[in-house]
Structure formats: C-alpha cells, structure tokens
C-alpha positions in Angstrom: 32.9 -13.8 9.0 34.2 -10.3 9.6 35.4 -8.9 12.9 34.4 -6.2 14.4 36.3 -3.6 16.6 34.7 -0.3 17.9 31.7 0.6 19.6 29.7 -2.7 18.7 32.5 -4.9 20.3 29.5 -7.1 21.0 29.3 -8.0 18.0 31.6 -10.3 16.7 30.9 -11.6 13.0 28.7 -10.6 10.4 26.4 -12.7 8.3 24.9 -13.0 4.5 21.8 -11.5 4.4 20.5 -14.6 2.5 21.5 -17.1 5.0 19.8 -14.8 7.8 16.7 -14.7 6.1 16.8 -18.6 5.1 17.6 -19.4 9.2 14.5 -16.8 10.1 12.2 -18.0 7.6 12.9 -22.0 8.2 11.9 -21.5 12.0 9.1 -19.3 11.2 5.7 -20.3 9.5 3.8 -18.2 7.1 0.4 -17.5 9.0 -2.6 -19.2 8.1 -5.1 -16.9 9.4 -7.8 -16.2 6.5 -10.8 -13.9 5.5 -13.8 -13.4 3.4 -14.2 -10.2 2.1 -16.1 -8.3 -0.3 -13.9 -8.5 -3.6 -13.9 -4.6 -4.4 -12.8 -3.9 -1.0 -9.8 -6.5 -1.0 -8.1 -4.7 -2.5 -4.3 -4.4 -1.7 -4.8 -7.4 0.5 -2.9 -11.3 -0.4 -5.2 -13.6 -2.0 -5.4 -16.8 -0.2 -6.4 -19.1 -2.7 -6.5 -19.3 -6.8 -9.5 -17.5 -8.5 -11.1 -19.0 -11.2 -13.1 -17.6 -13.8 -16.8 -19.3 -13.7 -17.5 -18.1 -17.1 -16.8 -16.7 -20.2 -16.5 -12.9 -20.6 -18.3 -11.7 -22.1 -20.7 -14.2 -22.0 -22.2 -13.7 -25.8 -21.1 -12.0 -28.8 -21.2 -8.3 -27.7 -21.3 -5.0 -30.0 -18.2 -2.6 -30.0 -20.4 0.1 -30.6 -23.9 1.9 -31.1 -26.0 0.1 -34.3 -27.7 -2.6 -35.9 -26.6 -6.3 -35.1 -27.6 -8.3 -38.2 -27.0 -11.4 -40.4 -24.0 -10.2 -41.9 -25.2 -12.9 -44.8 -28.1 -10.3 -45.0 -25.9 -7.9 -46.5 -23.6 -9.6 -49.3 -25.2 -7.6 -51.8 -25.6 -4.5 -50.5 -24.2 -1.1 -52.2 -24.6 2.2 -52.8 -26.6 2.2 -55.6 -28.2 -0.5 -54.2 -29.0 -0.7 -50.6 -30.4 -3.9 -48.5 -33.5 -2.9 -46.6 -33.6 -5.1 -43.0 -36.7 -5.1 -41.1 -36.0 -3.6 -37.3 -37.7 -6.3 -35.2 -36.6 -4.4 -31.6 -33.7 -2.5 -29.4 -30.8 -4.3 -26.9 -29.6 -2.2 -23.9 -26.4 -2.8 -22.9 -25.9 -6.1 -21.2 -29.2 -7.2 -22.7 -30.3 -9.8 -25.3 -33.0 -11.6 -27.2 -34.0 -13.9 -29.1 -33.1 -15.5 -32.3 -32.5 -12.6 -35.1 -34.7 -14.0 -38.5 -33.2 -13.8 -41.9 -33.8 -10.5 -43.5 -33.7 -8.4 -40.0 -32.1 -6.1 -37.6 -32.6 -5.5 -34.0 -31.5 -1.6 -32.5 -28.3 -2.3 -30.3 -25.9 -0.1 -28.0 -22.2 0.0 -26.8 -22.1 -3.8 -24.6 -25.4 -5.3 -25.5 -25.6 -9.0 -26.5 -26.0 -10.1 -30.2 -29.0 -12.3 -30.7 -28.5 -16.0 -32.0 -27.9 -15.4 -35.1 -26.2 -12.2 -35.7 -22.9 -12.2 -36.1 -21.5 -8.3 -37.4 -23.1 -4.8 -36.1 -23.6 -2.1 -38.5 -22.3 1.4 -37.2 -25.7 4.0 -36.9 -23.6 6.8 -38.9 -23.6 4.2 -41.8 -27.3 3.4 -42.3 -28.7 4.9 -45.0 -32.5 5.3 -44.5 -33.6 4.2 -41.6 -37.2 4.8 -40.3 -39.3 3.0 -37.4 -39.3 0.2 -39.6 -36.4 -0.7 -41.7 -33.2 0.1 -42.3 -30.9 0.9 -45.5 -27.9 -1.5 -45.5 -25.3 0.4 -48.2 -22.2 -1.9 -48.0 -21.5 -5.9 -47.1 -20.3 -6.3 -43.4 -17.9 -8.9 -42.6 -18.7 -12.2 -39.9 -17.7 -10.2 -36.5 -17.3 -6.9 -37.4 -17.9 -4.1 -35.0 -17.9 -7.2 -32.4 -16.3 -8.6 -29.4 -16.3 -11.9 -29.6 -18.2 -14.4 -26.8 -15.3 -15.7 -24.7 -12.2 -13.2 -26.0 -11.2 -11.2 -22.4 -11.9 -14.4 -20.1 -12.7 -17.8 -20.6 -14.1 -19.9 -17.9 -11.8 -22.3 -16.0 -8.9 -19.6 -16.3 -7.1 -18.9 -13.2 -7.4 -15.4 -12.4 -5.5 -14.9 -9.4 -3.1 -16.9 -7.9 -2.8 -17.4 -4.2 -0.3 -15.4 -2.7 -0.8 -12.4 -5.3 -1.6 -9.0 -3.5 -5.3 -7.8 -5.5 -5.0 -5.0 -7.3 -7.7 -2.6 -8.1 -8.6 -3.4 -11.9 -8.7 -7.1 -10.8 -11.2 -6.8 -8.5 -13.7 -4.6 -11.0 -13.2 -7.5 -13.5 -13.7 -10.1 -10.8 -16.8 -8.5 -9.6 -18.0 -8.2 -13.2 -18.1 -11.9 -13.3 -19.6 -12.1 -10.7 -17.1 -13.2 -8.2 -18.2 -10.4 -5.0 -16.1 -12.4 -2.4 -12.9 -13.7 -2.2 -10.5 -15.1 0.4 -7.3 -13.4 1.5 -5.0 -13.6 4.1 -5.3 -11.2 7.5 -2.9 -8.6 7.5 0.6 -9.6 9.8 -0.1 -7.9 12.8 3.2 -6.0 13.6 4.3 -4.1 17.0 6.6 -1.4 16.7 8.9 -0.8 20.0 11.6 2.5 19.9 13.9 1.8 22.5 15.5 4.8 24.0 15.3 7.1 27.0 16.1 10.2 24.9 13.1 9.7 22.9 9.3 11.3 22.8 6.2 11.8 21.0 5.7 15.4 22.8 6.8 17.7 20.1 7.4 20.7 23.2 10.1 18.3 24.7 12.2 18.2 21.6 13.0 21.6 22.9 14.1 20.4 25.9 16.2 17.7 24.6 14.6 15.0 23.7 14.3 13.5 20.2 11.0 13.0 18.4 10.4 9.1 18.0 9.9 9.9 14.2 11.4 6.9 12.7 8.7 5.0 14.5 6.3 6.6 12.5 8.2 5.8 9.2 8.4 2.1 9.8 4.5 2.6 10.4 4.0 3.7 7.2 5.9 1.2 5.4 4.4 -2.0 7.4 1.1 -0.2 6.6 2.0 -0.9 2.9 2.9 -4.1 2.8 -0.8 -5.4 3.6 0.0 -5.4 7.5 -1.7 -4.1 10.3 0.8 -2.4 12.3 0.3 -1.5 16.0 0.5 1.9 17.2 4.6 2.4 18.3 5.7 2.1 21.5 8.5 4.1 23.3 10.6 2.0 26.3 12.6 3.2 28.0 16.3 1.9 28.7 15.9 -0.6 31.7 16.0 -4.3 31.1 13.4 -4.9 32.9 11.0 -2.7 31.2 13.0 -4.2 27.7 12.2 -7.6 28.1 8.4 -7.0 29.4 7.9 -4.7 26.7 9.3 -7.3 24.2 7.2 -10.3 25.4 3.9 -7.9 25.6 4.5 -7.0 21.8 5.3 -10.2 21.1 2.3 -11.9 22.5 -0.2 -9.2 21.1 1.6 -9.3 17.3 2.8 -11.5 14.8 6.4 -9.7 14.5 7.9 -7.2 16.2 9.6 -4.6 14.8 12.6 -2.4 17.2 14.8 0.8 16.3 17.5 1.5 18.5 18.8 0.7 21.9 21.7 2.6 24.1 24.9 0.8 25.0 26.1 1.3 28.7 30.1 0.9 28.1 30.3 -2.3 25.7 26.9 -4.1 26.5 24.2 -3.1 24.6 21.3 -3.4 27.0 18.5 -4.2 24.3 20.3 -7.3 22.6 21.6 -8.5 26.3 17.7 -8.9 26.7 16.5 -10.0 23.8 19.4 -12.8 23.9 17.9 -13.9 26.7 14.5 -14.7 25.4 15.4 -15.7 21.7 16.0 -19.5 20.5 17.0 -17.8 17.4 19.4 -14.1 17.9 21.5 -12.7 15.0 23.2 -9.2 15.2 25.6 -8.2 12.5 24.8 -8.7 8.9 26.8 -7.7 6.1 24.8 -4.8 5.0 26.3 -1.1 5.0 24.5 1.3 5.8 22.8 -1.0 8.3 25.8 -3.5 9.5 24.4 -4.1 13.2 20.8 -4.8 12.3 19.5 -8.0 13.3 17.0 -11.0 13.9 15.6 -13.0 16.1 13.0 -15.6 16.9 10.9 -15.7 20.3 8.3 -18.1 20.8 8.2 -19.0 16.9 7.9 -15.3 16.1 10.2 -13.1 14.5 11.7 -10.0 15.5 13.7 -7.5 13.6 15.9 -5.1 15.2 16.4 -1.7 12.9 19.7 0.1 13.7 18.6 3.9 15.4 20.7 5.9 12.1 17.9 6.5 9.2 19.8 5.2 6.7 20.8 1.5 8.6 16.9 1.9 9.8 15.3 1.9 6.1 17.9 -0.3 5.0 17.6 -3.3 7.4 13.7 -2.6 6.3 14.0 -3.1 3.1 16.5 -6.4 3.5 15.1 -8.0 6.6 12.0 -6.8 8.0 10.0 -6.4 4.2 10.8 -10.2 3.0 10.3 -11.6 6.2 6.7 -10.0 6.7 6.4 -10.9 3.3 7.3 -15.0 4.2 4.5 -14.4 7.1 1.8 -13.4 4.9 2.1 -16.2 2.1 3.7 -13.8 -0.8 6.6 -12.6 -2.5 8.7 -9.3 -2.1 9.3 -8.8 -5.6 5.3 -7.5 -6.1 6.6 -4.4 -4.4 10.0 -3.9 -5.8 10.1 -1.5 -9.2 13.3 -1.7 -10.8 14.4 1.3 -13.7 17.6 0.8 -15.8 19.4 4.3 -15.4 22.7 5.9 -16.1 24.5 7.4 -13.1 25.1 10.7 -13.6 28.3 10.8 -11.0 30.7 8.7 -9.9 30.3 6.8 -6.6 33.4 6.1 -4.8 32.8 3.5 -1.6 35.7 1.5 -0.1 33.9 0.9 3.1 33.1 -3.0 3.7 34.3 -4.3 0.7 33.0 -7.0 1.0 29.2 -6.0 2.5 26.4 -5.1 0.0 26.3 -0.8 -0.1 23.3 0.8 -0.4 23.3 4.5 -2.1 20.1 6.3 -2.4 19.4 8.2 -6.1 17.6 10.5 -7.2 16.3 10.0 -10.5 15.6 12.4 -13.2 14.6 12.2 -17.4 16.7 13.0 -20.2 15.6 12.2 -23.4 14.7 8.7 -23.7 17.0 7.7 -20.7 16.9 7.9 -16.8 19.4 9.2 -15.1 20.5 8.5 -11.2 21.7 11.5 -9.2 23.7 9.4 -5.9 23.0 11.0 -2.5 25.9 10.5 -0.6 25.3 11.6 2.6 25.9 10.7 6.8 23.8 7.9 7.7 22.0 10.5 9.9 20.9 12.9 7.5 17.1 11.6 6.5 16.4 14.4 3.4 18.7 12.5 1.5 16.4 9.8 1.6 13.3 11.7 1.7 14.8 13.4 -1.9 15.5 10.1 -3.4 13.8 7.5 -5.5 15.4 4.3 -5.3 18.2 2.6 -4.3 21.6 1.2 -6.5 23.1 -1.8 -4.8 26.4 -2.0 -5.0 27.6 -5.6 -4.8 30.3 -6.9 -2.6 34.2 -6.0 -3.5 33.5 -3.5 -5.8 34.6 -0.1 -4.9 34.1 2.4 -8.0 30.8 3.0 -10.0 31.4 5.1 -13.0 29.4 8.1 -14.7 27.5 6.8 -17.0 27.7 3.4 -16.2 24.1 1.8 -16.5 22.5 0.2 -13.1 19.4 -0.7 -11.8 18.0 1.3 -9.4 15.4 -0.7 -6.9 12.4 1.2 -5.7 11.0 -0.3 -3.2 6.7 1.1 -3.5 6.1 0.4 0.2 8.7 4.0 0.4 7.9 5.6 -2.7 4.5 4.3 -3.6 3.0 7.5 -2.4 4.2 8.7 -5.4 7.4 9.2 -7.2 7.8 13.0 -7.4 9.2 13.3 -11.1 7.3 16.0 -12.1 6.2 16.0 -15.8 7.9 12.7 -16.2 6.8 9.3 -16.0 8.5 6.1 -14.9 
C-alpha cells in the first residue's frame, strides 16, 4: 500500500488492479438475462449458448465452377485425338441436384450446384470440345474430385460453431444462417447509467461561453459502453449536493445494471461524491495503482457495481479500459481480450516516466508503417489535453518499477477496438 499526500488526502492506500477486479467480480454475478434473435441481426451481441452445426456443409459434393459433372471413370480414355462423347441427360442450378448420373453421361452444372450420385469430378465448359444439345466431347481424363468441393469439407455436423460467451461476428452469422440456423440465443446487452457529477458542467453548448464545461466525456464513455454490446443510458448531469448524489446514484442504480460516474468536486479534503457513495456501498475502493488514473475506483451497491472514472481524460479512458471494460465484460458472460488488438512495434522515442514507480503507466502512441515494421510515436502530454488521445492508436503499458523505455526497443501496443474500432486512421496502411 502507497500513501498518499495532496489533494486526495482521502485517500489513503492504493490497490492492484487485479485484486480490485477479483473483489468486484466475486461479489458480482454475470447477468443471466437472455434473448432470441434473428441470427443475421445478432450480430455484435454475446452468444449465450454453444452453436452446433446440424449438418454437413455443403451438404453434397458441390462444383467449384461452371461445367459438366460426370463419371470421372467415364473419361480414362479420353484424348485429343480421341475424345469421349458423354450423353447430356439435364442442367443443375446452383444449390440444386438430381438423380443418379448413368454410366456414359453428363448433366449441365453451375458455380454451387450439387453433383448427382455418382459423379464425382466436373469438367470445366472452356474444355469441352464439341458439345451440342446432346453430347459432349471429353478431350482429357479428369481426376476423382476435381473441380469439386467435397460433401462435408467447410463444416461437419456436430461441430461447435460458436461458443457461449463469444461476441457473433458478421461472417459467422451468414454461415450460420446458411445452415440454416436463423435464430440464436444471446445475452441482453448490460444496461449501464452514466452520471457526470459536477456543478460546473452542461450539455448547453451557449453556456460554455459563460463558464461552464461541456459534459463531453459523458458522451465518450457512451460510445465505448455502446461498443462493448451494452445498452448504455442516456448521461446524466448532478449536480454537487449530497442529497441530489446519493438519489441520483440509487435511481441509476435501480434502473441499470452498472453505473458508470466521472468526476466529483472536493469541498476542502472531503470529496462529496465518495463520502456518499461510502455510505451506500457494502463494497467501496478508491485508489488503485494505475497512473494516469490513480484515484479511480469501485464499488458495489445492492449486488451492482459501480465504477467511478477520474474527471482528467486521460485517468477517465484509463480507469475505462482497466476497470469499467472487464468488469461489464464479467456482467455479460465474456472475455475482454475479444476487444483488445495487440501490434508488436518499435518506439520511435524514448519515454522517460519516474512517476509511481511502482503503478502500471499508461502512454498513448501513435502508430505509423515503415517498411515491414510498426513504429510507436509516445504522446506525452497533461492528463487534460484529450487530442493526444484522440491522435493515438493504442496504448504501451509500462509495467511497475521501470522507469526508461528506449528507442527502438520493441513493445506491444494494446488497442483497445471499443476506442479505435471506428477505425484506425493509418492511411494507406494496414494493421
């Protein structure tokens, strides 16, 4: 434990992260709230339970290509000099079939249709060498499968899919509906309230000329809960009266499945949103060793968590990404990691930080393509200034009691896609 002297005197020691989240997460259950939906419109939502395959895909030898599904026995003799003339007995459409194919003929087929029983290779059109209504000229032997996609070879039936607790993504859901599978069950979105605390704060954009600051961090933390397969709640603004604190907490609360705060003011050394949320919590933490972000927090009210995000941008998306994103993750029955990118990258500058040695340090990067190799630019800024992070494209952590990260030293830079998965911004360059 760390002490701490300064303007957070209230705060006394600073914890792990991990053993915060483990205390949170061992008082909190994941929710067990679930939905049928239409599979192509789950998308981006948690499966809630496995999804097995109730077939083969495809379901029957299929052709690669436009042609002539034969006997490839038919044609062991075939040449040029001598072609093998095969009767044409009818057409397949793609996805169609029929019947058995007889020695000594040929059925039309296109791109996806279903050999017959008894054809087993497809002959290309551009190689047939006469071909009327009637019969075709077979100029060369065709190998058992060729030109086919074998009965069985993208899915076979029994295979699980889809785990439960993995977040659908678009291409699974075509290739679940094309099995056939047009409903599955996922979990509801975590319904999370977002409360700004602060009298100096506003939606009104004509009263930040009077004084008062736009509530626009809200608005970023609405964004990244919207991400993360949540339903976030429209934020709230309170002001800083401990009355209106603690009703606005319980209301949240009661209407959501976590709550979510930025800020609060301190009146001389009591910090009038934690004094109040003490009061209600079987569960408070304040102080975590996490820098920028040191006097973020959690609690638990009523069985349901509550994470407070530090007012400064860079403590705000931090205690985000650390707190509030694997604990909404815990509530909705999945892992963190789906959302995390990581790139190997060379730093292109040295970063010096002897601040809480023994916190983890966040630096925002930028990161940019040389050659064969990524590079990470460190924005070092105030943890005010918000461009730096709006310019940036992950994060390196720097782990505890090491001060000095070289140029060209190799790290891994985290991006987290609930931030950056509107798109990455490397212009002609590709992660």
């Amino acid at each position: 434990m760390v002490s701490q002297r300064g303007p957070y005197r209230a705060i006394t020691d600073f914890r792990e992260i991990g053993e915060v989240l483990e205390e949170v997460r061992g008082r909190v259950r994941p929710l067990v709230r679930t939905v049928f939906m239409r599979t192509r419109d789950a998308v981006g939502m948690v499966v809630a339970r496995e999804v097995v395959a109730p077939r083969d895909h495809p379901p029957l030898h299929m052709s690669h290509m436009d042609g002539f599904a034969v006997r490839s026995t038919d044609t062991r003799d075939a040449s040029e000099e001598r072609p093998v003339f095969l009767r044409v007995v009818g057409s397949i459409g793609p996805g169609q079939t029929s019947e058995l194919l007889d020695k000594g003929c040929a059925v039309r087929i296109h791109t996806g249709g279903y050999l017959p029983e008894g054809a087993d290779a497809v002959i290309r059109q551009e190689e047939i060498a006469i071909a009327d209504g009637e019969k075709i000229g077979v100029t060369r032997p065709l190998e058992p499968m060729e030109n086919v996609v074998p009965a069985g070879s993208e899915v076979r039936g029994g295979e699980v899919l889809v785990r439960s607790g993995e977040v659908l993504r678009p291409a699974m859901a075509s290739l679940l509906e094309t099995l056939g599978i047009a409903m599955v069950e996922v979990r509801a979105p975590v319904r999370v309230a977002i409360v700004s605390f602060g009298d100096e704060l506003t939606e009104d954009p004509e009263e930040v000329q009077r004084g008062k600051l736009l509530n626009s961090h809200a608005y970023l933390v609405y964004h990244m809960v919207k991400r993360l397969f949540c339903d976030p709640m429209k934020p709230i603004i309170v002001p800083d009266d401990p009355r209106q604190i603690r009703e606005a907490t319980t209301r949240s609360l009661s209407s959501s499945d976590c709550v979510l705060t930025i800020g609060g003011s301190s009146v001389g050394d009591i910090d009038l949103v934690s004094a109040e949320l003490k009061r209600l919590a079987e569960l408070f933490i304040q102080g975590i060793k996490l820098q920028p972000g040191r006097v973020g927090g959690a609690a638990v009210i009523g069985g349901k968590p509550l994470i407070m995000l530090p007012g400064l941008i860079h403590s705000t998306v931090n205690v985000f990404n650390y707190l509030a994103a694997p604990i909404l993750a815990h509530l909705g029955g999945t892992s963190i990691e789906q959302f995390m990118l990581r790139v190997r990258a060379y730093l292109d500058s040295d970063i010096h930080f002897p601040k809480r040695r023994n916190f983890v340090r966040v630096v925002w990067v930028t990161l940019s393509r040389r050659a064969d190799a990524y590079y990470a630019r460190p924005n070092i800024t105030d943890a005010s200034n918000i461009r730096s992070i709006a310019e940036s494209h992950g994060y390196v952590e720097i782990p505890p009691m090491v001060v000095d990260l070289k140029a060209g030293q190799r790290v891994e830079v985290k991006i987290p896609l609930w931030l950056a998965g509107y798109g990455l911004n490397i212009f002609g360059r590709d992660l």
